[in-house]
Z-matrix of the N, CA and C atoms (Angstrom, degrees):
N
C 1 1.471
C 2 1.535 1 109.89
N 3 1.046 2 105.44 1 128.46
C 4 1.776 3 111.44 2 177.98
C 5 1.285 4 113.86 3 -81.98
N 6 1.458 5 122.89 4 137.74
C 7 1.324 6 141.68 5 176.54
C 8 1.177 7 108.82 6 -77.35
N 9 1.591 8 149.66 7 135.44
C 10 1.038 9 151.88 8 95.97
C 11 1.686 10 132.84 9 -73.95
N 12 1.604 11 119.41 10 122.89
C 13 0.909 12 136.89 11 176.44
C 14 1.397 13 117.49 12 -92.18
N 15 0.867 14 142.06 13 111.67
C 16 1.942 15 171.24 14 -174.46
C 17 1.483 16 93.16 15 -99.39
N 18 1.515 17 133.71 16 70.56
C 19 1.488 18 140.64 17 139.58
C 20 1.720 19 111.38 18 0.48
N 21 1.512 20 124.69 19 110.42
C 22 0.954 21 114.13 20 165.36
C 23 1.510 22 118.67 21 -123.96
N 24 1.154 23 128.42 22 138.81
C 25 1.454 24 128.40 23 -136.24
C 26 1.766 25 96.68 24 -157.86
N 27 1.451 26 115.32 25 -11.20
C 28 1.617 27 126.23 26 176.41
C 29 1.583 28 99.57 27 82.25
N 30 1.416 29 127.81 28 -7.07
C 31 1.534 30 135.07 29 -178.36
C 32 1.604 31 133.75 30 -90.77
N 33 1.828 32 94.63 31 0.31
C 34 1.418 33 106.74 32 -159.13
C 35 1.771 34 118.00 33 -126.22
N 36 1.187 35 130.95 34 118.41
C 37 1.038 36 116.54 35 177.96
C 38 1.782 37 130.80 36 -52.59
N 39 1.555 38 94.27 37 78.62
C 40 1.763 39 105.26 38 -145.09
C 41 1.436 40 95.37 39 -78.69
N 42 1.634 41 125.49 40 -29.70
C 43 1.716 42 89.68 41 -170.68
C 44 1.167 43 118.09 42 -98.12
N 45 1.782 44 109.15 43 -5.85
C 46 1.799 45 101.13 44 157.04
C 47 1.413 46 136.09 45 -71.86
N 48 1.515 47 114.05 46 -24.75
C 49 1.281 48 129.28 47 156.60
C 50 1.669 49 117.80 48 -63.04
N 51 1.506 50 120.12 49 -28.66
C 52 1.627 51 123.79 50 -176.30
C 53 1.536 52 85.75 51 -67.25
N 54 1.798 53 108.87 52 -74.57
C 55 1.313 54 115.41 53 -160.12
C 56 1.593 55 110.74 54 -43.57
N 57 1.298 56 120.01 55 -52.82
C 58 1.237 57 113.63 56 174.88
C 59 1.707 58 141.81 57 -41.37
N 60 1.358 59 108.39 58 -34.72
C 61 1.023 60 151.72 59 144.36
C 62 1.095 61 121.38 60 -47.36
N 63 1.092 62 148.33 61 -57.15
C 64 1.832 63 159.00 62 154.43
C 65 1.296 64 108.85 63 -65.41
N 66 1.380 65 141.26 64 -21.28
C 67 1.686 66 147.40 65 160.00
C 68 1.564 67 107.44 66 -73.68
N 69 1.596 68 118.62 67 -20.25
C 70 1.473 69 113.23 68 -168.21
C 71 1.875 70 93.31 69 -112.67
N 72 1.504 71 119.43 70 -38.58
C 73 1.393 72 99.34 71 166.86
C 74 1.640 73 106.13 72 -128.20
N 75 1.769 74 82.47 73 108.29
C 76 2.300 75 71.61 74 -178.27
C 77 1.296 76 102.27 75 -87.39
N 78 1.186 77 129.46 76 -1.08
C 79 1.661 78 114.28 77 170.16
C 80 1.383 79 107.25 78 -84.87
N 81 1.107 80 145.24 79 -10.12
C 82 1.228 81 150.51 80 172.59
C 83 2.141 82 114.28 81 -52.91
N 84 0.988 83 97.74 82 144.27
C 85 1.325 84 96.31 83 154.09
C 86 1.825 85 124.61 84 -108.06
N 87 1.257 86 95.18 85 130.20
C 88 1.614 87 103.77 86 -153.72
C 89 1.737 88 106.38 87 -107.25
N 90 1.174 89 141.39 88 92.56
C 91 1.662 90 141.88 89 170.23
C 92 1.948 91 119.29 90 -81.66
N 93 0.717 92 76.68 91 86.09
C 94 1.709 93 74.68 92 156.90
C 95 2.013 94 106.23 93 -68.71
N 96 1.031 95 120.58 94 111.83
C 97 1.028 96 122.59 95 -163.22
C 98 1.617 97 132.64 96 -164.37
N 99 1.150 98 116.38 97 102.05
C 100 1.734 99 131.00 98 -176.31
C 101 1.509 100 108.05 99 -70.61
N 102 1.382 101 122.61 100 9.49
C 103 1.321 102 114.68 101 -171.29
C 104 1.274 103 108.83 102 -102.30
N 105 1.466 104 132.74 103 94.29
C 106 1.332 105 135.49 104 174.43
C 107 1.284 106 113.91 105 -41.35
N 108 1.186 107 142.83 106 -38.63
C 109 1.522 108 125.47 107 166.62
C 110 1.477 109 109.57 108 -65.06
N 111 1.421 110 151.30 109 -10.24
C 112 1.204 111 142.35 110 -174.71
C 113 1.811 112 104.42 111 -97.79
N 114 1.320 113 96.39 112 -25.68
C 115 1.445 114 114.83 113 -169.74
C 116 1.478 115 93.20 114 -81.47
N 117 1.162 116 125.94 115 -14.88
C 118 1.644 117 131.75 116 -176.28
C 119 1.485 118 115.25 117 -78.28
N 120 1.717 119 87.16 118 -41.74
C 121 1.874 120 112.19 119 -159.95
C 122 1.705 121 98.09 120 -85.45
N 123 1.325 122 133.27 121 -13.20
C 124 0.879 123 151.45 122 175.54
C 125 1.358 124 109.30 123 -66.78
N 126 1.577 125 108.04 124 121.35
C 127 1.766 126 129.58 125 173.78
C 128 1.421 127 103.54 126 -81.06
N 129 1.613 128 141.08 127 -7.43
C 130 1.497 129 135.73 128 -160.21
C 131 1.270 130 98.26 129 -168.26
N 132 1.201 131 114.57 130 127.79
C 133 1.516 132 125.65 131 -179.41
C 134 1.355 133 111.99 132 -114.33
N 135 1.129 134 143.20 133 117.82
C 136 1.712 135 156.83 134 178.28
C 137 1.865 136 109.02 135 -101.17
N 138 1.177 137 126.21 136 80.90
C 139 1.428 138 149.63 137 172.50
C 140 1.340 139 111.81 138 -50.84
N 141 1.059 140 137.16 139 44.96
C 142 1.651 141 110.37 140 -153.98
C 143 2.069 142 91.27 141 -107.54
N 144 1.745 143 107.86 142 173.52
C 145 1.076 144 96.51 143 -174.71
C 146 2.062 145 93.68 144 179.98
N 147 1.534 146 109.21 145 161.21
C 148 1.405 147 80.24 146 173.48
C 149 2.019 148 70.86 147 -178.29
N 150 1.687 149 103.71 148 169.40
C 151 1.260 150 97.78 149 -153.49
C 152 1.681 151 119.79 150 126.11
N 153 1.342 152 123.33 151 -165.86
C 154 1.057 153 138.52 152 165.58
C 155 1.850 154 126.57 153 -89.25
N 156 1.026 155 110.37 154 138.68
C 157 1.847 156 106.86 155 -168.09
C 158 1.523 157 106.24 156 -76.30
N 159 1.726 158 104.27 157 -27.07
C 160 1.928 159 91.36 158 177.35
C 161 1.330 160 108.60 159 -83.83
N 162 1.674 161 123.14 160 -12.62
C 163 1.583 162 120.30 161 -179.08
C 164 1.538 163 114.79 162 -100.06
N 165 1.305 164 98.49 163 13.06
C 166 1.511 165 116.38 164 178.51
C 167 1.624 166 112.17 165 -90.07
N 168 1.481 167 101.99 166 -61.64
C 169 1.481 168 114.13 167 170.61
C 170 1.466 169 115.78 168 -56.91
N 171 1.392 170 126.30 169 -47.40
C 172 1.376 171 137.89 170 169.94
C 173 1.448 172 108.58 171 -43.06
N 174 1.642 173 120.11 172 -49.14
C 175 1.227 174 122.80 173 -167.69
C 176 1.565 175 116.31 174 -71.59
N 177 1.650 176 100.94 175 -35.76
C 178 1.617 177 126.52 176 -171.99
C 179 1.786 178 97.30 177 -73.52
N 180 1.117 179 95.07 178 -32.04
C 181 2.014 180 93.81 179 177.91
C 182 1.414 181 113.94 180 -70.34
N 183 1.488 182 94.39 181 -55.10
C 184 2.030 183 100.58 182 -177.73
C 185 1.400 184 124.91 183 -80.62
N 186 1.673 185 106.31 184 6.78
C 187 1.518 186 114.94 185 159.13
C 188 1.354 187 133.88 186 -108.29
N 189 2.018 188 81.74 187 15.30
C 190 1.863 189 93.47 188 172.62
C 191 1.724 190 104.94 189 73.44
N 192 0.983 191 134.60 190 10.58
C 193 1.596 192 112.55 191 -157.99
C 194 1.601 193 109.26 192 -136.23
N 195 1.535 194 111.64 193 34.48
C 196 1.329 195 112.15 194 -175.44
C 197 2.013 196 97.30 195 -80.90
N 198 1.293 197 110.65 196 -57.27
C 199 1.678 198 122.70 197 -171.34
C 200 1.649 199 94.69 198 -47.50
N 201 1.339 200 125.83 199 -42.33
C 202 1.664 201 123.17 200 -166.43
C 203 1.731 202 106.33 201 -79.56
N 204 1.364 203 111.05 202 -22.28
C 205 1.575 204 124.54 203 166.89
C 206 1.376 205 109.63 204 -53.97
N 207 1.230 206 101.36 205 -64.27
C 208 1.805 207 108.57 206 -169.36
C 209 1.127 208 113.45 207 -87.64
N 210 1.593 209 139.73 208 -2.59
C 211 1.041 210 148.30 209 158.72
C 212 1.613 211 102.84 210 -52.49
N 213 1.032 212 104.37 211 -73.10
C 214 1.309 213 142.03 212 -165.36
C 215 1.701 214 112.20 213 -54.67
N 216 1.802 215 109.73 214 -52.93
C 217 1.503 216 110.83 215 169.67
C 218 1.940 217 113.64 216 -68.02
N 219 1.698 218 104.56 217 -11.18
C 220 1.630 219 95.08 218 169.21
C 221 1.288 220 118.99 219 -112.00
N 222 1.195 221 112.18 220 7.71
C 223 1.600 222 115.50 221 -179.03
C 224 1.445 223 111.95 222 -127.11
N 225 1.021 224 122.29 223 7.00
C 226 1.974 225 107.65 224 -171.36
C 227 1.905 226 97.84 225 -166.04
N 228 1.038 227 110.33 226 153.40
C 229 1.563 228 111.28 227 170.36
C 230 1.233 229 124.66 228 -54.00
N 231 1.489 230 130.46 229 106.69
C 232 1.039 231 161.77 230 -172.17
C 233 1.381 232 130.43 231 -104.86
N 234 1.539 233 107.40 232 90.65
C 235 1.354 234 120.05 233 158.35
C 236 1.283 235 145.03 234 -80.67
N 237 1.559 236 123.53 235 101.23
C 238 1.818 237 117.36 236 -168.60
C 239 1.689 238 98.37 237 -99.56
N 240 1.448 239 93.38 238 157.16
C 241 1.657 240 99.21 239 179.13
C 242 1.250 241 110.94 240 -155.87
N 243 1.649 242 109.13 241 111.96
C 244 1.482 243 108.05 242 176.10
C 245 1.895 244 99.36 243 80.02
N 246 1.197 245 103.60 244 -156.41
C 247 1.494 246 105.81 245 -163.95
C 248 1.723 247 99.20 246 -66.73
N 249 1.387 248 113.83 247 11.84
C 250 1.500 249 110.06 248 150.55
C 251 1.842 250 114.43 249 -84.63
N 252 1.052 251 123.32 250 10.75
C 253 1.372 252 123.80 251 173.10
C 254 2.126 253 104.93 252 -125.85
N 255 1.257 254 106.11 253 -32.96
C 256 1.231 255 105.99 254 152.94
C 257 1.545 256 132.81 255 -30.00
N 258 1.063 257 100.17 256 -82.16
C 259 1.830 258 133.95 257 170.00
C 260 1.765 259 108.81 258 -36.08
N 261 1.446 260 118.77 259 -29.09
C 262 1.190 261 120.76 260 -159.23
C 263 1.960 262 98.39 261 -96.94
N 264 1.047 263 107.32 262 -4.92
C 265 1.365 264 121.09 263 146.37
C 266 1.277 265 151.83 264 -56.62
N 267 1.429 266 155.98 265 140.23
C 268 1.144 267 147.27 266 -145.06
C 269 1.967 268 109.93 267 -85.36
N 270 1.264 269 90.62 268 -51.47
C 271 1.694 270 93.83 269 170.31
C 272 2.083 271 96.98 270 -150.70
N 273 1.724 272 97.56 271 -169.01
C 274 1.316 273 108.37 272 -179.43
C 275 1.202 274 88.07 273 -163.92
N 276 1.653 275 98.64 274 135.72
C 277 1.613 276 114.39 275 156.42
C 278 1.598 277 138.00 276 -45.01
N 279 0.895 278 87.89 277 -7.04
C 280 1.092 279 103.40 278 173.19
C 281 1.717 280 130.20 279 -51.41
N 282 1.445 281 134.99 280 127.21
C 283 1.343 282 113.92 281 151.04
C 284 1.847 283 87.64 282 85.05
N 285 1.320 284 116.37 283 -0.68
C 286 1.783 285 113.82 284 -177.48
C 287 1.737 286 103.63 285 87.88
N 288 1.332 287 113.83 286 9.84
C 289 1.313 288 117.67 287 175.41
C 290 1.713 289 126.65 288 105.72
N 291 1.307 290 92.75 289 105.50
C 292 1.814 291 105.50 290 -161.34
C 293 1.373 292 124.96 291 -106.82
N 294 1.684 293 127.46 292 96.58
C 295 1.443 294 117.36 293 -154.94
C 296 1.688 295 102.72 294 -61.26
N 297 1.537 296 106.85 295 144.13
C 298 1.509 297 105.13 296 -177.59
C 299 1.274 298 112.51 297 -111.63
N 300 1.082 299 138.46 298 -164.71
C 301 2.093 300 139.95 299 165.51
C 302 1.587 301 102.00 300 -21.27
N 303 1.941 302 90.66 301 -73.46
C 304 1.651 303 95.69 302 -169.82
C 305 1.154 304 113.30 303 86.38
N 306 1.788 305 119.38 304 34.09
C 307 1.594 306 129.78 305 168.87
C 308 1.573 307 108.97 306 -77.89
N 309 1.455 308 115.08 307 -22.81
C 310 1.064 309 116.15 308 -167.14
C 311 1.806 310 100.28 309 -139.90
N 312 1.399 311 102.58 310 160.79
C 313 1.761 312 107.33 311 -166.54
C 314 1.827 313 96.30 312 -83.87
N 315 0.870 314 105.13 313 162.08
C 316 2.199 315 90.70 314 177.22
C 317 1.426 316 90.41 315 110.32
N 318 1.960 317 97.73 316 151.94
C 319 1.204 318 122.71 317 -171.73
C 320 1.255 319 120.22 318 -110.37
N 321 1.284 320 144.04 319 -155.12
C 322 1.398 321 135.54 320 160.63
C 323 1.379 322 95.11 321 -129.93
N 324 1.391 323 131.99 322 142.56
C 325 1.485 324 133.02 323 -175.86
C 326 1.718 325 92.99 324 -137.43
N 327 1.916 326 105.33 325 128.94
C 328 1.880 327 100.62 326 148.96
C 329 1.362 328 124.71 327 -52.70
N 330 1.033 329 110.21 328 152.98
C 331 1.719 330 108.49 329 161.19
C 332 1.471 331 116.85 330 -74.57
N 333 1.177 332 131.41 331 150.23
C 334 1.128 333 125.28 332 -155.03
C 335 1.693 334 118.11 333 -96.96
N 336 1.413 335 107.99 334 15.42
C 337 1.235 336 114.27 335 169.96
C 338 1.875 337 104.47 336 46.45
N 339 1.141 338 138.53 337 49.71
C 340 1.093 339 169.13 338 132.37
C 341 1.369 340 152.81 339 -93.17
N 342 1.110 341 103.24 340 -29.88
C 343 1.746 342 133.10 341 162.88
C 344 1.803 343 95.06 342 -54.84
N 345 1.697 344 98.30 343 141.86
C 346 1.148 345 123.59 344 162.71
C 347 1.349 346 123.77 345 -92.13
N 348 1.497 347 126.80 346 126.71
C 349 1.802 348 112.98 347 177.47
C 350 1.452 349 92.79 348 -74.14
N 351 1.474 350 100.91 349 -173.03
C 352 1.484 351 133.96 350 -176.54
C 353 2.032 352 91.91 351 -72.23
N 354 1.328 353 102.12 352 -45.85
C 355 1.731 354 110.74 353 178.23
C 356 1.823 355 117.18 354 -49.39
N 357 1.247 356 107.20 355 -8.84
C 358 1.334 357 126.23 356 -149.52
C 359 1.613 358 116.37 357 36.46
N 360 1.380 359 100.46 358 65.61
C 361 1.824 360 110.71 359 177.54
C 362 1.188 361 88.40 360 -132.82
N 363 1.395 362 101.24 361 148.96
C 364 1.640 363 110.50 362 164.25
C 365 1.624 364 122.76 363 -56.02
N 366 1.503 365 121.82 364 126.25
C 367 1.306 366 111.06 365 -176.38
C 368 1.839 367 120.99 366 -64.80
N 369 1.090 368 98.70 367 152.92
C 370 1.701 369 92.01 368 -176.09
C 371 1.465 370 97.99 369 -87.04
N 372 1.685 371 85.34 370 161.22
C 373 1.922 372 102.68 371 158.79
C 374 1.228 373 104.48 372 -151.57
N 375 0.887 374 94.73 373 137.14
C 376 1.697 375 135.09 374 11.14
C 377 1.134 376 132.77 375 -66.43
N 378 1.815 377 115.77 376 150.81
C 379 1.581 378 99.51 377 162.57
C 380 1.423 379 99.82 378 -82.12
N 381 1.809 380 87.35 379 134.40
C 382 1.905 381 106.37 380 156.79
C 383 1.333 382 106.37 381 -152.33
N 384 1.088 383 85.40 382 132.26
C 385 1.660 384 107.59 383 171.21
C 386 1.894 385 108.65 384 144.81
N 387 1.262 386 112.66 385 -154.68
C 388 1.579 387 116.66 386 -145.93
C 389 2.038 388 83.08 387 -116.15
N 390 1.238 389 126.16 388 85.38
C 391 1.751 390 134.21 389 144.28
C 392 1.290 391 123.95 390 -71.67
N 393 1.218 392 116.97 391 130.63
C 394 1.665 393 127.08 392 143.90
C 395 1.447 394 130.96 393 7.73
N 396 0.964 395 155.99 394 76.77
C 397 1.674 396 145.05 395 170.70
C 398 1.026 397 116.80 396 -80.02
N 399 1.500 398 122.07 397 87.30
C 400 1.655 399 118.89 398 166.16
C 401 1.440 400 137.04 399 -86.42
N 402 1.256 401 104.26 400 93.63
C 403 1.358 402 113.77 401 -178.24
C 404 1.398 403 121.58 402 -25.19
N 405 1.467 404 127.22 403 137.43
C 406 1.646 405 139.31 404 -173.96
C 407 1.737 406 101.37 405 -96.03
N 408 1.271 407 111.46 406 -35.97
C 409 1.103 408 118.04 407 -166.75
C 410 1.878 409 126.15 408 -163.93
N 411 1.292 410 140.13 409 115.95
C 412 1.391 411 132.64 410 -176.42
C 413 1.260 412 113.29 411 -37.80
N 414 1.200 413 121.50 412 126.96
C 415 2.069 414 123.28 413 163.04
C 416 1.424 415 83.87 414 -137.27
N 417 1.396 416 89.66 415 173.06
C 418 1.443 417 105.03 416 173.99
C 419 1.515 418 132.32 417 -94.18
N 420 1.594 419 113.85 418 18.10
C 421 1.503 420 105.21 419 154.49
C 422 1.439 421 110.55 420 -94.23
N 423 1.622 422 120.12 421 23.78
C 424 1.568 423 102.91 422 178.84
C 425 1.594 424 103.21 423 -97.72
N 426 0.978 425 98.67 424 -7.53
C 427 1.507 426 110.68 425 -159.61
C 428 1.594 427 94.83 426 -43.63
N 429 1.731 428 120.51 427 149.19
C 430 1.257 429 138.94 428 -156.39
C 431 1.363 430 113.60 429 13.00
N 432 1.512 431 112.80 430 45.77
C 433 1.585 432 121.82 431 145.40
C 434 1.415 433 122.97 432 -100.61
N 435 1.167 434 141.99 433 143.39
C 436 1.265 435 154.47 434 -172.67
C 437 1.792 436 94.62 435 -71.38
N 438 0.889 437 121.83 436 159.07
C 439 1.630 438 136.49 437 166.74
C 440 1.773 439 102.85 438 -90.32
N 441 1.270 440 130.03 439 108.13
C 442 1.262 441 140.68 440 -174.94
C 443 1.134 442 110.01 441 94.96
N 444 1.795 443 149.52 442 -7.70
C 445 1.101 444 136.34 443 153.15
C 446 1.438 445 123.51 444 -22.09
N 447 1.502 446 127.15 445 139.88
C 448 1.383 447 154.78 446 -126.85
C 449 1.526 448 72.59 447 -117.53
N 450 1.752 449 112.32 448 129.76
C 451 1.615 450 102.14 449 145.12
C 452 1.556 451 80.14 450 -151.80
N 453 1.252 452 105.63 451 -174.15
C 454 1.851 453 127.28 452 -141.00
C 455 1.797 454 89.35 453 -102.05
N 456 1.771 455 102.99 454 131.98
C 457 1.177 456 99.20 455 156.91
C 458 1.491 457 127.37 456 -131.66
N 459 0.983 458 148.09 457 106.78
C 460 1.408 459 144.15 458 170.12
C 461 1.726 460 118.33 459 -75.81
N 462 1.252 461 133.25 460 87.00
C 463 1.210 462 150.09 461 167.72
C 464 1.308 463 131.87 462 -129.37
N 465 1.617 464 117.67 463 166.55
C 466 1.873 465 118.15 464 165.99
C 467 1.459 466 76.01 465 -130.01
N 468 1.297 467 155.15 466 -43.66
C 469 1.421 468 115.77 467 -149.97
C 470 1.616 469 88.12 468 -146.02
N 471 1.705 470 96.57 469 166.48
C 472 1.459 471 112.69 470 -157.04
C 473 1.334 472 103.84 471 -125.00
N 474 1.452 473 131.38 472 161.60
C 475 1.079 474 139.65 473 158.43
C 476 1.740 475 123.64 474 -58.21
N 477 1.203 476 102.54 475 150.12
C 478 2.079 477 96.62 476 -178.80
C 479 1.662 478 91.94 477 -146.85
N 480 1.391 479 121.48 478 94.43
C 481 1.375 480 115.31 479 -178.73
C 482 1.738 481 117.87 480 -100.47
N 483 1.494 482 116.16 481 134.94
C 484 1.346 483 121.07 482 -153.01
C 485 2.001 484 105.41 483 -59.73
N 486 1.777 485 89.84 484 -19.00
C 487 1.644 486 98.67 485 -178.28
C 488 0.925 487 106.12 486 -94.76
N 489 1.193 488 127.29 487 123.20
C 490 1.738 489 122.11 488 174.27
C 491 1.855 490 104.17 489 -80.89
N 492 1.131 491 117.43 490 -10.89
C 493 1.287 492 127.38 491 175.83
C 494 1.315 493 125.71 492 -57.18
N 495 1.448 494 104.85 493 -21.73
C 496 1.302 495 126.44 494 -162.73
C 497 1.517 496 93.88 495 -85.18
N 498 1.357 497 113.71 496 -56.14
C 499 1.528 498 124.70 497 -161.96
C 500 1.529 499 110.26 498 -50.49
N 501 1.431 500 105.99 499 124.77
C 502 1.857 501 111.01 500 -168.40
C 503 1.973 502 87.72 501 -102.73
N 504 1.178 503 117.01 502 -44.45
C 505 1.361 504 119.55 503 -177.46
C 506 1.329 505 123.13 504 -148.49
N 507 1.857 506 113.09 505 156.19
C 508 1.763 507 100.14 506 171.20
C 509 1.264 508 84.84 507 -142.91
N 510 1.325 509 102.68 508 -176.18
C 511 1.389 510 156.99 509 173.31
C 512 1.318 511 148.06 510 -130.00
N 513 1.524 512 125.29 511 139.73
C 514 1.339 513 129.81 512 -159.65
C 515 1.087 514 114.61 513 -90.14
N 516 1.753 515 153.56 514 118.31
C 517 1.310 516 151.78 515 176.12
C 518 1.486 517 84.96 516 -150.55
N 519 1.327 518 101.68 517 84.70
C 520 1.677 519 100.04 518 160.61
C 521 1.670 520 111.83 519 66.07
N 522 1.010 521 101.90 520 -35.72
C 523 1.739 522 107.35 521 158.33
C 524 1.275 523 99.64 522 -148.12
N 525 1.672 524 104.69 523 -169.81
C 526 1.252 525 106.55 524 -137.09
C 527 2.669 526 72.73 525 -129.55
N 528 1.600 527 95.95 526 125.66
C 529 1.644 528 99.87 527 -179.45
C 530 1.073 529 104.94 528 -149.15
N 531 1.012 530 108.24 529 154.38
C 532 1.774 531 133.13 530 -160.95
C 533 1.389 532 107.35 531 -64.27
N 534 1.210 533 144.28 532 91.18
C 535 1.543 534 145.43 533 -178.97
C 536 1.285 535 127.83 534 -76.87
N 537 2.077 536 102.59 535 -9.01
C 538 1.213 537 88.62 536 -172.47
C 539 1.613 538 87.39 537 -170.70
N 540 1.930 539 125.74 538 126.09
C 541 1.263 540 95.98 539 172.20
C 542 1.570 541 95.69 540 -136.67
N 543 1.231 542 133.69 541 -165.24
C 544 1.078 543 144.88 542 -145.70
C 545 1.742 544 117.18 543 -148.32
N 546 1.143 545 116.36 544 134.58
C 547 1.757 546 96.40 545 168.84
C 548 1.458 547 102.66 546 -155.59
N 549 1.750 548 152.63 547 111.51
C 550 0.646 549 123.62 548 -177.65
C 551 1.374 550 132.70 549 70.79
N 552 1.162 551 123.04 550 -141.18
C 553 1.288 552 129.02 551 161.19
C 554 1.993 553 137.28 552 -75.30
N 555 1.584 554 87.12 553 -0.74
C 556 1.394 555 108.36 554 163.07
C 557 1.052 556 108.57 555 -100.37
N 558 2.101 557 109.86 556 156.63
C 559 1.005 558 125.00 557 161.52
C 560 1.559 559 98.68 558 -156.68
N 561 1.723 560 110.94 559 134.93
C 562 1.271 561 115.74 560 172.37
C 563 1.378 562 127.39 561 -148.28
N 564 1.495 563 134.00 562 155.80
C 565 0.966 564 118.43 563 -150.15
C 566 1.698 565 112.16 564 -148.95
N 567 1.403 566 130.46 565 145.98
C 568 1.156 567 106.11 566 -161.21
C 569 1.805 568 118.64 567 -114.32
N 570 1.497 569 83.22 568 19.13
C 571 1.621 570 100.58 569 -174.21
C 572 1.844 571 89.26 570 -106.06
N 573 1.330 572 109.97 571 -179.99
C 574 1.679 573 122.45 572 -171.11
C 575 1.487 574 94.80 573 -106.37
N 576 1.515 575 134.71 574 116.58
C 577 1.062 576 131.50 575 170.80
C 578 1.794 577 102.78 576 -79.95
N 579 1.506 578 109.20 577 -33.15
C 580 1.374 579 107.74 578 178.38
C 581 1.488 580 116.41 579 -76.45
N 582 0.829 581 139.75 580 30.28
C 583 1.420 582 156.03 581 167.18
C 584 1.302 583 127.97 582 -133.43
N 585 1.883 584 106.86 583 -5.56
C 586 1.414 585 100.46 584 -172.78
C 587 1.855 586 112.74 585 -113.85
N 588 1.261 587 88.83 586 56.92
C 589 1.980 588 91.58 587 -174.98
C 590 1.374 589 106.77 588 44.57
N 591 1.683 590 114.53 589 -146.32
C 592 1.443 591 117.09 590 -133.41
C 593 1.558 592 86.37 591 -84.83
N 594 1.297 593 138.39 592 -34.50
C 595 1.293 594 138.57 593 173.80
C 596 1.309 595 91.68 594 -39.20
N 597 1.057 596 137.55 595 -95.80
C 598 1.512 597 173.84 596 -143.29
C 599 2.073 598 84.99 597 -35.25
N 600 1.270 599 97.87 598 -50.11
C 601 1.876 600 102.34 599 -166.57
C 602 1.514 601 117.54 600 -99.82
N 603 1.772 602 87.19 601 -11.64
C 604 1.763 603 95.19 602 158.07
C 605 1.163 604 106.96 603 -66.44
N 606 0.955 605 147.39 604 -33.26
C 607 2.204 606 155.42 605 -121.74
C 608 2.060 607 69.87 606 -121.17
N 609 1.125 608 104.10 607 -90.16
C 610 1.671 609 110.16 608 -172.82
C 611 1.246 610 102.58 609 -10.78
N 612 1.521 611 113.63 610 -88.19
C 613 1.637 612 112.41 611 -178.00
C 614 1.270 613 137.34 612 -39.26
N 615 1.742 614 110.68 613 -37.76
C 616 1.289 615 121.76 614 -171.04
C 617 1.704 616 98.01 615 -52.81
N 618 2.061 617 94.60 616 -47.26
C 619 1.376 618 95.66 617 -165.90
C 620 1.716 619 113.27 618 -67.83
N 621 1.408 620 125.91 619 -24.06
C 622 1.409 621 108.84 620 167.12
C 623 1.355 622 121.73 621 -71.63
N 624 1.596 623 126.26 622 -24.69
C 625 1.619 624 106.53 623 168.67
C 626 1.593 625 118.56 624 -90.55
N 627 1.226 626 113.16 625 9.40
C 628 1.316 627 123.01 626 175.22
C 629 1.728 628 117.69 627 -57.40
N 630 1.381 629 114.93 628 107.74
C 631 1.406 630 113.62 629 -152.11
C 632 1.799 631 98.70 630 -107.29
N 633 1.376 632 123.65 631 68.00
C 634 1.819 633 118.89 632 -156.95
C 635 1.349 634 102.82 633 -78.67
């Protein structure tokens, strides 16, 4: 029986991401779990997170579980979600500037609350609600997703990574930012797959039979 570990850190929308997760593999064994040795013993890692980037790192420190994070995003299949794909960044503007993981070179930037909608009103921020994902490139968690399928985002600021190589997909909010990138045995994303219907549990599954 395969382990999946669901990162718990008090920062993450953990039991819609668990449940989601346990509806896409019920033979699986599924942990919501702060215990870095379980998070070790773990074949599948589920990153999820949402919140602030300096109460993110704070939280990821005082739950012991930064070393089982990065273990984990270079050695085993690795899912980030939301300010779990944030974090895997070098810093964020945030807060006057917030050191982050730093797995990857790239910053986190707000949107600039300047952008015009299609309504000609200023767009809000946060973005929330259900945008576009246009794929950069095929991997295999898109598999039986459409190219521009709608999934759910709740954010103010976005990823900007120095590799454009990395970037698996973006999206349009007034500009055009990286929603989703890829490396290896990572994959992360900054929209809620667990919130975004059958898309949302296509992405889930792909990522449990995903063999990198």
């Amino acid at each position: 029986m395969e382990t999946i570990a669901v990162v718990d850190y008090s920062l993450g929308n953990l039991r819609s991401v668990s449940k989601a997760v346990e509806h896409v593999a019920p033979d699986a064994r599924v942990l919501v779990t702060d215990d870095p040795a379980l998070i070790d013993e773990a074949d599948r890692v589920v990153f999820p997170g949402q919140g602030a980037a300096r109460d993110c790192m704070k939280a990821i420190s005082d739950h012991h579980v930064e070393k089982a994070v990065r273990n984990a995003a270079a050695t085993r299949p690795f899912l980030g979600i939301c300010m779990g794909l944030q974090v895997l960044m070098q810093r964020s503007e945030e807060n006057d500037g917030t050191d982050l993981l730093g797995l990857y070179a790239g910053e986190v930037r707000r949107f600039s609350g300047n952008a015009i909608g299609d309504n000609g009103l200023p767009l809000k921020i946060p973005h929330m609600g259900w945008s576009c994902v246009n794929r950069v490139r095929e991997h295999p968690l898109w598999h039986g997703i459409e190219d521009g399928t709608r999934f759910y985002f709740v954010h103010s600021y976005f990823v900007v990574p120095e590799e454009q190589s990395l970037v698996a997909a973006t999206t349009d909010y007034g500009e055009t930012f990286a929603c989703a990138i890829e490396h290896e045995n990572l994959f992360a994303v900054q929209f809620h797959p667990e919130k975004s219907a059958d898309a949302g549990l296509q992405l889930i599954k792909n990522f449990i039979n995903w063999r990198p």
